[in-house]
C-alpha positions in Angstrom: 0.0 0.0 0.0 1.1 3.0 -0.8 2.6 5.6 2.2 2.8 9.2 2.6 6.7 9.8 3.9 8.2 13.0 4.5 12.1 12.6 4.3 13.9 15.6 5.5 17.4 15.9 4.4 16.0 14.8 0.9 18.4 16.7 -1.8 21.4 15.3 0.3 23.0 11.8 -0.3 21.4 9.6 1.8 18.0 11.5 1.4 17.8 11.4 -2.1 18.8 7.9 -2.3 16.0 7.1 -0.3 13.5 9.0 -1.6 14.2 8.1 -4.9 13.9 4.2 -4.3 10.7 5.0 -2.1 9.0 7.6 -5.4 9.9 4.5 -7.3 8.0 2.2 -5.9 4.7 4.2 -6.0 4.7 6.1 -2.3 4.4 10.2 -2.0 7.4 11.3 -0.6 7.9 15.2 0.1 11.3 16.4 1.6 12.0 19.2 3.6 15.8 20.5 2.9 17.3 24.1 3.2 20.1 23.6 0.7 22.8 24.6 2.9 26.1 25.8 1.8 28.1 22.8 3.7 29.1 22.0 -0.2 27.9 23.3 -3.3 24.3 24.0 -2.9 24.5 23.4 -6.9 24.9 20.2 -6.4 21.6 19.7 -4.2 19.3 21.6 -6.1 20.3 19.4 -9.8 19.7 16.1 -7.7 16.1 17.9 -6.2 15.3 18.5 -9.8 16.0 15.0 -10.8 13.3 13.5 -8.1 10.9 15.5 -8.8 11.5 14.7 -12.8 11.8 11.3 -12.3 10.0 10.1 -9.4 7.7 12.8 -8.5 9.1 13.7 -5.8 8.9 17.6 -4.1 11.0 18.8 -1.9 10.3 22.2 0.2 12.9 25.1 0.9 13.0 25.0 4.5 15.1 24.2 7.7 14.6 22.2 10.6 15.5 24.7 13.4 12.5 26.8 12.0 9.0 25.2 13.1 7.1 27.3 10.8 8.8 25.3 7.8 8.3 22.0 9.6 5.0 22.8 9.6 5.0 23.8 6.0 6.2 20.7 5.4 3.8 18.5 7.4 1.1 20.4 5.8 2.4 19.4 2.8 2.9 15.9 3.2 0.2 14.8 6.0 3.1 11.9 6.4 2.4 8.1 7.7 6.0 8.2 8.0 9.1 10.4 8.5 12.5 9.8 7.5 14.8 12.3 9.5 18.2 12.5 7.9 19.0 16.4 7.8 21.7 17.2 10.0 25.3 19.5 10.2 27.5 16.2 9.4 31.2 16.2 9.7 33.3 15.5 12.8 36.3 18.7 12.1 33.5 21.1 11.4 31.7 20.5 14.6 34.7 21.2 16.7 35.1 24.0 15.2 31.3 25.6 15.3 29.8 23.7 18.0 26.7 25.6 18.4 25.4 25.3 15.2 26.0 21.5 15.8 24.1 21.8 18.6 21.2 24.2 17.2 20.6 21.8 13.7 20.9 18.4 15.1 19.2 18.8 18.2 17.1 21.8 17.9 16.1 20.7 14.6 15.6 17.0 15.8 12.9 18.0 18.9 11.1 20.2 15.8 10.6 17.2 13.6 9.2 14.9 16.9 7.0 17.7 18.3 5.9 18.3 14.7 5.3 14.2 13.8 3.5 13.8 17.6 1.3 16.9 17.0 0.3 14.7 13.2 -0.1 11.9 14.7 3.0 10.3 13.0 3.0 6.5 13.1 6.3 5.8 12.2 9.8 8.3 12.9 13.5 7.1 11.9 16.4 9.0 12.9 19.4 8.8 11.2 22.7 8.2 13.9 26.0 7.7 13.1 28.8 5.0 14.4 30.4 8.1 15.6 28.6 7.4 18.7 30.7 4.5 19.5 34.0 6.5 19.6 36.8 4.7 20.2 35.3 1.6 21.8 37.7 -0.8 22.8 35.8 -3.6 22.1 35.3 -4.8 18.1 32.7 -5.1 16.5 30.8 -2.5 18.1 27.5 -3.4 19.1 24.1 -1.7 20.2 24.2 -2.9 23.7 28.1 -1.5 24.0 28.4 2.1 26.1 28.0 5.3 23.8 29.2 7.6 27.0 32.1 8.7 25.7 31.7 10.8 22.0 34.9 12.6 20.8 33.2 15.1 18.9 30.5 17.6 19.0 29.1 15.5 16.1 29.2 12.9 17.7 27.8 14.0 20.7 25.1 15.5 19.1 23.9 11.9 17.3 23.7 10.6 21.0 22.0 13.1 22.1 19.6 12.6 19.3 19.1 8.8 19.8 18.1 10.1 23.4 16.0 12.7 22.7 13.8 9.8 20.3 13.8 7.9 23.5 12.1 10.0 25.7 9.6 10.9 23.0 9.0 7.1 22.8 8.4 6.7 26.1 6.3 10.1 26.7 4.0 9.6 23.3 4.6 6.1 22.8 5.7 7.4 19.1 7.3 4.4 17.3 10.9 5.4 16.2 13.7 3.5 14.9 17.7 5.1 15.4 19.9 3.8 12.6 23.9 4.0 12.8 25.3 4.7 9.7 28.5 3.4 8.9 30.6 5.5 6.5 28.4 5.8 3.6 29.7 6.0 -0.2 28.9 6.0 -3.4 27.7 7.6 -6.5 26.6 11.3 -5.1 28.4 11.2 -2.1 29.4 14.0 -0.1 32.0 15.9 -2.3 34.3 16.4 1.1 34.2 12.7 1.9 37.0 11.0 1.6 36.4 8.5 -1.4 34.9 10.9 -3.9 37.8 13.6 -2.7 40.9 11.4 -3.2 39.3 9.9 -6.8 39.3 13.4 -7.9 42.4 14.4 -6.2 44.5 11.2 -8.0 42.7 11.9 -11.4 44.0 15.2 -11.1 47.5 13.8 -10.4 48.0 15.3 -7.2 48.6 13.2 -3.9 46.0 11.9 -1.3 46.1 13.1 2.2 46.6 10.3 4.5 46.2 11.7 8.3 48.0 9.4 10.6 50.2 6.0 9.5 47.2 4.9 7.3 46.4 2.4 10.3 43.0 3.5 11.3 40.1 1.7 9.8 36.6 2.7 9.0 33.0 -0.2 7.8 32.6 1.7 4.6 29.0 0.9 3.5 27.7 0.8 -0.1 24.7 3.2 -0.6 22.1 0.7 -1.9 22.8 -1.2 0.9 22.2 1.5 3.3 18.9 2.4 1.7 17.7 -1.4 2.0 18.2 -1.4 5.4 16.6 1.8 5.8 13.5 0.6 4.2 13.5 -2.6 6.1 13.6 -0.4 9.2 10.2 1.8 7.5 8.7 -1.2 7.1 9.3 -2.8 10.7 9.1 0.2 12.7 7.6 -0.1 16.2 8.3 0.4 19.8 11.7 2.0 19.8 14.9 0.5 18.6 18.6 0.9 17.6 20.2 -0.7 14.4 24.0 -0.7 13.5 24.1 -0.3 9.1 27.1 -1.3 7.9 29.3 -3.3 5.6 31.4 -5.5 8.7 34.3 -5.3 7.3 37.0 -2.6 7.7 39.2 -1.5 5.8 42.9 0.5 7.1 43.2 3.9 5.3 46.3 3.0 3.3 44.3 -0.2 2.2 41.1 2.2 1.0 43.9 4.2 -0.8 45.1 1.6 -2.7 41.8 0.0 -3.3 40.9 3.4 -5.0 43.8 3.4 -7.0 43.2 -0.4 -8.3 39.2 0.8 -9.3 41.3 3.7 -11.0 44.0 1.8 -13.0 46.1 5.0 -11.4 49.1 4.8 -9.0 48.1 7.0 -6.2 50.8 9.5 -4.6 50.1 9.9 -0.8 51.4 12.7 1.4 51.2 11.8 5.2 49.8 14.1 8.3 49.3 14.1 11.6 46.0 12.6 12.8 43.4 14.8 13.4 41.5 15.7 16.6 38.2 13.8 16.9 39.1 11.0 14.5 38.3 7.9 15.8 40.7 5.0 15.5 38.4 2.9 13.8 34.4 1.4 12.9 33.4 -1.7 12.7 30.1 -2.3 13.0 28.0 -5.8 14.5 25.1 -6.2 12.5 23.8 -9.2 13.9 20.7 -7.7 15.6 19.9 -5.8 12.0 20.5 -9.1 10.4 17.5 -10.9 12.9 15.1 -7.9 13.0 15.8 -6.5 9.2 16.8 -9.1 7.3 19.7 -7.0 6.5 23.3 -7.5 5.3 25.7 -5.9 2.9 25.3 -7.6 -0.2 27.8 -4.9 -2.5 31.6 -5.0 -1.8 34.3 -2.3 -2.0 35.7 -3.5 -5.0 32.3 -3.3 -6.9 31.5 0.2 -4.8 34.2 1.5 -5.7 34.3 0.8 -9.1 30.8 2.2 -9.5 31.5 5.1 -7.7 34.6 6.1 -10.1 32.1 5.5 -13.3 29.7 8.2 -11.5 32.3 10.3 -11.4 33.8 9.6 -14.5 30.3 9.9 -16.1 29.6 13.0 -14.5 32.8 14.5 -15.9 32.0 13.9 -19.4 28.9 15.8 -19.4 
């Protein structure tokens, strides 16, 4: 049956992944996104277009921290559902603003959960991050391992959110599911990410940043695979849970360098610096409880996720 989901976030990466495959498959989906200058606002706007051409989806001018455009937006959409991906992402930028950390993720977080209680919402996801973890000792990191110890005000924030949907939970009994996302990639990502950047920086024959010994390791997880287990989460949301997405299996920085490089056919040149403050050492994420509850697992590996990536970009050079 088909589902009214609003999706906010939605000209983003992850958002308009997701509400592409959900337009697809026959449900109204509006998204609420303010088009922020993080990167190229450009770049937002074409992939808004391209929903609204292809799938029919619409997408409202708006930001969180502002009610009256929440409620624009629930106007608009009269959701079943809302997808809550929009947030200030990054863990460098957030130590060095803070407060507008602070003001988007959790300001903008209590909007969207007053604003889906007020509708009478039936289903809320919010989208975390395996920042949370920080750097956890124990491997693989698990949803029943403490999350007291964030290194970052990013970090800190996606805990606090994950909290925040609790209490709502338990004050309104409003279903709502907390994902972990665990480095996301793929065609669209984030320009500033780390496997788009160095593609563009070693087909432009200049050399790859590679903070620390190239020891640390990150769960990179392919995009489709992300958006599966977000749906699976749509689908199955009740009470209130907390699901680890990821690809369980990391990968060491020099290795993801090299990797790139092979998808590439190019020799990468690397120049080495210091680690930076807030990095965590490594992800790695347990998806054991996803696997029972979701049916989920990570079906698409590196090497093909990479490869596909590079033909994105390749593709999106030659237009």
């Amino acid at each position: 049956m088909a589902q009214n989901v609003l999706i906010t976030g939605a000209a983003g990466f992850i958002g308009s992944s997701i509400a592409a495959r959900l337009g697809a498959a026959g449900d109204r989906v509006v998204g609420l996104d303010n088009y922020c200058d993080f990167y190229d606002p450009a770049i937002k706007r074409a992939r808004a277009q391209r929903l609204a051409d292809e799938h029919g989806v619409s997408i409202i001018e708006g930001d969180i921290r502002d009610r009256a455009a929440v409620d624009r937006a629930f106007d608009a959409s009269t959701p079943d559902a809302v997808i809550h991906v929009a947030a200030m992402a990054g863990v460098r930028p957030s130590i060095e603003d803070p407060k507008l950390y602070t003001e988007v993720n959790l300001d903008g977080t209590v909007n969207m959960l007053n604003a889906s209680v007020t509708s009478g919402v039936k289903r809320f996801l919010f989208a975390s991050s395996s920042s949370v973890y920080g750097n956890n000792d124990k491997v693989p990191f698990s949803e029943d391992d403490p999350v007291d110890h964030p290194i970052s005000p990013y970090a800190a924030t996606k805990r606090a959110g994950e909290l925040i949907c609790h209490t709502y939970w338990h004050l309104h009994r409003l279903p709502i599911t907390c994902l972990r996302f665990f480095t996301v990639y793929g065609p669209g990502q984030r320009p500033d990410l780390a496997i788009g950047k160095f593609m563009r920086l070693i087909d432009e024959g200049k050399s790859v940043p590679m903070f620390g010994d190239g020891t640390t390791s990150r769960d990179y997880t392919y995009i489709d695979d992300i958006v599966d287990g977000v749906l699976a989460a749509l689908d199955r949301c009740a009470g209130f849970n907390i699901y680890n997405l990821g690809g369980s299996s990391p990968v060491t920085l020099r290795e993801l360098i090299e990797a790139i490089g092979t998808a590439m056919g190019k020799e990468p040149r690397i120049e080495q610096l210091p680690m930076q403050a807030g990095d965590v050492e490594r992800t790695f994420a347990d998806t054991s409880r996803a696997e029972r509850a979701l049916g989920f697992g990570s079906k698409v590996s590196l090497e093909q996720g990479l490869a596909r990536q590079w033909a994105s970009i390749r593709g999106d050079a030659g237009r």
